[in-house]
N, C-alpha and C positions, 0 to 999 in steps of 0.2 A: 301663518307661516307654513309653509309648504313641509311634510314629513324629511325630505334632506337637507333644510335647512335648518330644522330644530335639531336633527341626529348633529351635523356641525358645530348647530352652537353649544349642544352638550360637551362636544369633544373636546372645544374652545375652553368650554369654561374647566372640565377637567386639567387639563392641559395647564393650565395656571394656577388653578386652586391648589394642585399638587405637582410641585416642579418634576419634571419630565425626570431627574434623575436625582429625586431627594430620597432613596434607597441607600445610594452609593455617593454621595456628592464628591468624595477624592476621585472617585474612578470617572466621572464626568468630567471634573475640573481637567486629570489628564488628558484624557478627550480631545478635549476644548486645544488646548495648550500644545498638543503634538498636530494638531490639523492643519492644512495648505491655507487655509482660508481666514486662521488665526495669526498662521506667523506673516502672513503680507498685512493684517491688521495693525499687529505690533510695529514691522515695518515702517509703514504710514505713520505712525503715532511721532514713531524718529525723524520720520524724514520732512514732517509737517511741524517740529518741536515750534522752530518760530514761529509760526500760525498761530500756534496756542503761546504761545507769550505775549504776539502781537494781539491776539484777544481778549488777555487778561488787562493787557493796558488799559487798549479802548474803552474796554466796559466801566473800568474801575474808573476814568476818567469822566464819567458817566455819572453823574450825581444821581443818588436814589436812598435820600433822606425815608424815613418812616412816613408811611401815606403819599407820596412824591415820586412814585416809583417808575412813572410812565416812559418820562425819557428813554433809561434805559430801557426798558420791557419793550420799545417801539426798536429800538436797535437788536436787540436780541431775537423779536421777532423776525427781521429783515433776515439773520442769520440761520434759524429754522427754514425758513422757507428757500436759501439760498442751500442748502442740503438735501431740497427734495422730500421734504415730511411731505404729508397730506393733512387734510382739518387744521392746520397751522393757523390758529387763532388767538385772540388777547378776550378774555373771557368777561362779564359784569364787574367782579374781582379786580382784573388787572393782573393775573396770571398769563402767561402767556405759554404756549403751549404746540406740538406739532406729534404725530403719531407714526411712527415706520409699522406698517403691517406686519403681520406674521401669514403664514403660511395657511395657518388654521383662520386669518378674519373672519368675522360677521362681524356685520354693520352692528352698531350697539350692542357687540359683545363684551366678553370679557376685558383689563389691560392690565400690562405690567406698568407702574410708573417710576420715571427715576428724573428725579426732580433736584435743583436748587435756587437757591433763594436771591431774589432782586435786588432786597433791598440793606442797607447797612443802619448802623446805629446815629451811624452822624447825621447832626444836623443842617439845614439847608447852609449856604455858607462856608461851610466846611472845604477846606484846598485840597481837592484830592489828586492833587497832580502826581505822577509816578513819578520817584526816583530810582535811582538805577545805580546799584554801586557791585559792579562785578555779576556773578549770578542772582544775586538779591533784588526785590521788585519791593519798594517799599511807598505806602500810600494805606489811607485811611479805608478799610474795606478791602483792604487785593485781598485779603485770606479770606475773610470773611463777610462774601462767599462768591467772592469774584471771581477767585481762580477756580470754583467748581463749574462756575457757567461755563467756564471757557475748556473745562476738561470734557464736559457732555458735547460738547462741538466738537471737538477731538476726537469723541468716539465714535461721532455721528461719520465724518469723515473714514476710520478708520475700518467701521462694520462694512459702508460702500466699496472700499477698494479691495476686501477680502472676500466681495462677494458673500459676505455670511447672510443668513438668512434663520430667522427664529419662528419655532411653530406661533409663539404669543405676539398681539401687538405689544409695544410699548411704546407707550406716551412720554416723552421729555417735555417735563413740566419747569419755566422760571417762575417762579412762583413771590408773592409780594407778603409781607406782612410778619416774618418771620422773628426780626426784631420787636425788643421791647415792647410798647404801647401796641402794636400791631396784632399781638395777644396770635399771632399764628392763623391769621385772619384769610390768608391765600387758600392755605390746604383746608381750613376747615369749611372755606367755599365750592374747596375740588370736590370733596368728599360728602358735602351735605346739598348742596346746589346746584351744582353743573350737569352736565350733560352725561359726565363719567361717573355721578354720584352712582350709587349700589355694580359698577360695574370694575372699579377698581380690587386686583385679589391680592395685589403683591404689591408694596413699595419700598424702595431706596431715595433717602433722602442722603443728597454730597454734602458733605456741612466739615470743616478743618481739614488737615492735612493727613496726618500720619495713619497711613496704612492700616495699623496695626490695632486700632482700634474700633470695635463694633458697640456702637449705640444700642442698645435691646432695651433699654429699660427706660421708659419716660420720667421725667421727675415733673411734679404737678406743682402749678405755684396760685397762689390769691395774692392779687398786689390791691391794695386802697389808698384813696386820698381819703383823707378826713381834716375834715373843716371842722374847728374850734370857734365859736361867736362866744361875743358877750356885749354889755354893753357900753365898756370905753373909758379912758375918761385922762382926765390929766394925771400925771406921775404923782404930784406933791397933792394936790388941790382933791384929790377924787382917792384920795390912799387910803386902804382897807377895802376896796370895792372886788369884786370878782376879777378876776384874771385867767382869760381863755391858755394863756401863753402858761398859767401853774398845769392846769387839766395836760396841755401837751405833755407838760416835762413829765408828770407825774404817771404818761402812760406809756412814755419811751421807760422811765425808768423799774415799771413793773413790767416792760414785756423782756425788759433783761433779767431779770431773774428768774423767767422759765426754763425748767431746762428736760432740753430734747432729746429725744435718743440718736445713737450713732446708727444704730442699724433697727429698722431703715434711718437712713441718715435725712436730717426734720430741721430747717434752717429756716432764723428770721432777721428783717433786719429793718430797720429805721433807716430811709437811705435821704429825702427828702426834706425840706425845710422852709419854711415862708412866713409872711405876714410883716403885722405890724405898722404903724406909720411915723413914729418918731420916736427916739431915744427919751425923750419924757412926755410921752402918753401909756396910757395903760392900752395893749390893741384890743377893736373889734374883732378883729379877726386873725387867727396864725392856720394854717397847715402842717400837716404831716402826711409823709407817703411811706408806706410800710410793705416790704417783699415778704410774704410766708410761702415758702417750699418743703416738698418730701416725697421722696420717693412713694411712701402709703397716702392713700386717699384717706385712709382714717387718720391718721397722724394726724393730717392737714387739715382734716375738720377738727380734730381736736383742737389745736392750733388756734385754728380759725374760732371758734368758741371762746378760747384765754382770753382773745386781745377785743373780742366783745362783751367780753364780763369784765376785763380793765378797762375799759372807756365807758361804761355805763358808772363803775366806784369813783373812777378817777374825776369823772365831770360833778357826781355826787359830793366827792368828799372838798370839791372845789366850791359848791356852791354851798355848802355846812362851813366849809372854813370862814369866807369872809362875804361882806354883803351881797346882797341880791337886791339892795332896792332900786334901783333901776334894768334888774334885770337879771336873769339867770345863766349861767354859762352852758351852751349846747354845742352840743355835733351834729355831724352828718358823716357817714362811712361811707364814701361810693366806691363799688370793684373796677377799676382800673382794668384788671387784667385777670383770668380764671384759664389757667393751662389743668388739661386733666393731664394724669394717669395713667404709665399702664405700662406692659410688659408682652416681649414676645422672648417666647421659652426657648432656652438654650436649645435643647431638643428641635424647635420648627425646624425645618426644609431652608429656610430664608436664611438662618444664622448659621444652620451644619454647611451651607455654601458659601456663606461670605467668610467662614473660618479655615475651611478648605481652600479657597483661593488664595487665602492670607499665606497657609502653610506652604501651599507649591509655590507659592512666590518667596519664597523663605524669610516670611515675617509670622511671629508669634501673635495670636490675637491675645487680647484682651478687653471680655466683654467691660463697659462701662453703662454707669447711669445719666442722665443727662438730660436737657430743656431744647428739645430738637423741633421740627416739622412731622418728626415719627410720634410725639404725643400722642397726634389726634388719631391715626388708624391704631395706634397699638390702644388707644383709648375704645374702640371700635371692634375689636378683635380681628384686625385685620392685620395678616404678617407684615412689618415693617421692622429696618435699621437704619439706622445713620452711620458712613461710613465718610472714610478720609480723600481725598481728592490726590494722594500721594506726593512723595517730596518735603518737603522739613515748611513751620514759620512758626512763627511765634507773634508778642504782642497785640494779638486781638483786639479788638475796640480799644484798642489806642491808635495816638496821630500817628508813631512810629512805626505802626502792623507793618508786618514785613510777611513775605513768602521768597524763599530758596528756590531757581527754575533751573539750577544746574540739570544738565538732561538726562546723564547716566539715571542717577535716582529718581528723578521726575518719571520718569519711562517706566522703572519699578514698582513705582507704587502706584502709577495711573491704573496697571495692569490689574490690576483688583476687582476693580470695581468693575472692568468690562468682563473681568472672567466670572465674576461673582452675576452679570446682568444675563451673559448669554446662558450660562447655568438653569437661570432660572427661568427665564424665557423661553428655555427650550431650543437652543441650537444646532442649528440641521447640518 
């Protein structure tokens, strides 16, 4: 690399590793917010409001069960590329992905990324048709996180027609994996696999609605199936013999009598249930699936420790209680699911601007803890939050999830996030 292009990509990487105006970020945010090239953005945002409703349809009409997520990520791609990104690509993952430059580029420099998620909770099957009663959009997945895809197109359009231009690139990342079993499986691709891995300094994850809340703090979770064997037998004919199905109950019922602190706040839960083959046999085999979360990483190992010293007793005192002669009663613990940990300080650059844009927008922040896409870099020590896509909804991963697209409000809270994006990206 030639001597002016390394001095470049120092500047690059400066340039994002420490937001252009994370000194003063109110004094930025005004900036931002008084400038020709913001208020025709804002404009745009109003005068294209249908565009982004008619996007939220679409997408949402788009099935994108857990692991399934192609469909839509090939249509979301179409709409990257119809914005004029460059590298606009669908990654090994299934991320799918496009970068507007900055002013400061190098090739395999630094990025900003602000990303949201493909995919929903439901599974394939699932009627995800839009209803539509007044300003409400209601369907399985529009909030979450449909209506975020369709607000980062929003903004893609909006940055263009204001002409704004950021020293950082940033990468609008849809990203796959974010639900449940998918264990947050997109970003932990972005960040450990890709092409962007060690290049990414700063990320926004859109995940819910309401403004007014800043994600900083990861909450980390261990989910397990655990399979229960034994050896079987008829109800009346084989009675007194082992019973996988006592070992379950007996380790739901000693993981509830743990108890966990509120702060940091340390949550379990038995949410799962299976087996068996007939109302009078004894089973081969039952399951369990167990959620353990906490915002501390010690916690969670602690945790995580309890509920393998109860299923080591529990299967113990099953196979002491009644026979083993055809056999003993076992387990099997597999992790499911392992979300880290982690926090970015009230203090960073990333959270003193996304609370400042909150303020000039005249919404109150409040930080929150939470199970986001920001896990993995804030697990990483890299600046990340999870913010709101703006506008009101409610019922989340239910059939009913609804989202509110009334436009006065929708326009207010969208504004956040693009104030809080050019903030930190460094807006020229």
């Amino acid at each position: 690399m030639s001597l002016s292009r390394l001095i470049a990509a120092v500047t690059a990487l400066a340039l994002v590793s420490a937001p252009a105006y994370a000194a003063d970020p109110a004094k930025a945010i005004a900036k931002i917010l008084a400038s020709k090239g913001y208020k025709t953005a804002v404009q745009t945002l109003a005068d294209t409001h249908d565009q982004t409703v008619a996007d939220i349809i679409t997408l949402t009409e788009i099935p994108a069960p857990p692991f399934h997520e192609a469909e839509r990520g090939k249509a979301y791609l179409a709409r990257l590329q119809a914005a004029g990104l460059t590298d606009v690509e669908t990654d090994a993952e299934g991320n799918v992905m496009g970068l507007r430059r900055g002013t400061a580029h190098v090739d395999g420099g630094p990025v900003v990324v602000f990303a949201a998620h493909l995919d929903t909770v439901f599974p394939a099957g699932t009627d995800v048709k839009v209803r539509r009663e007044g300003t409400k959009l209601m369907a399985p997945g529009v909030g979450d996180d449909t209506r975020s895809l369709a607000t980062l197109l929003a903004y893609l359009r909006a940055l263009d027609a204001g002409k704004i231009k950021t020293k950082a690139d940033i990468l609008f990342v849809g990203n796959v994996g974010e639900e449940g079993a998918g264990d947050l499986r997109g970003v932990r691709y972005l960040f450990n696999k890709s092409k962007y891995a060690g290049r990414i300094k700063a990320f926004i994850s859109m995940d819910g609605a309401d403004p007014r809340y800043v994600v900083n703090q990861g909450v980390g979770s261990k989910r397990y199936h655990i399979a229960f064997h034994g050896p079987g037998g008829h109800s009346y004919g084989a009675y007194g013999m082992v019973n996988p199905m006592a070992a379950m109950g007996k380790t739901v019922a000693d993981l509830y009598t743990i108890q966990t602190p509120s702060n940091p706040k340390t949550t379990y839960a038995a949410s799962v249930v299976g087996g068996g083959t007939s109302v009078n046999a004894i089973p081969h085999d039952v399951f369990l699936e167990v959620d353990l979360r906490s915002e501390s990483a010690a916690e969670l190992a602690k945790l995580d420790a309890q509920l393998n010293d109860i299923l080591v007793k529990a299967v113990a005192l099953e196979n002491k209680a009644r026979s083993t002669q055809y056999g003993p009663v076992t387990y099997e613990a597999k992790v499911i699911g392992e979300r880290p940990t982690g926090r970015t300080d009230e203090a960073s650059p990333i959270v003193q601007i996304t609370q400042a844009a909150s303020r000039a927008l005249g919404f109150e922040t409040s930080f929150e803890a939470s199970s986001t896409d920001s896990n993995v870099p804030m697990s990483l020590g890299i600046p990340a939050v999870t913010i709101g896509s703006g506008g009101s909804a409610g019922r989340a991963h239910a059939l009913d999830e609804w989202v509110d697209v009334e436009k006065a409000s929708s326009l207010k809270g969208m504004q956040v996030g693009l104030v809080s994006l050019l903030a930190l990206a460094g807006a020229e």
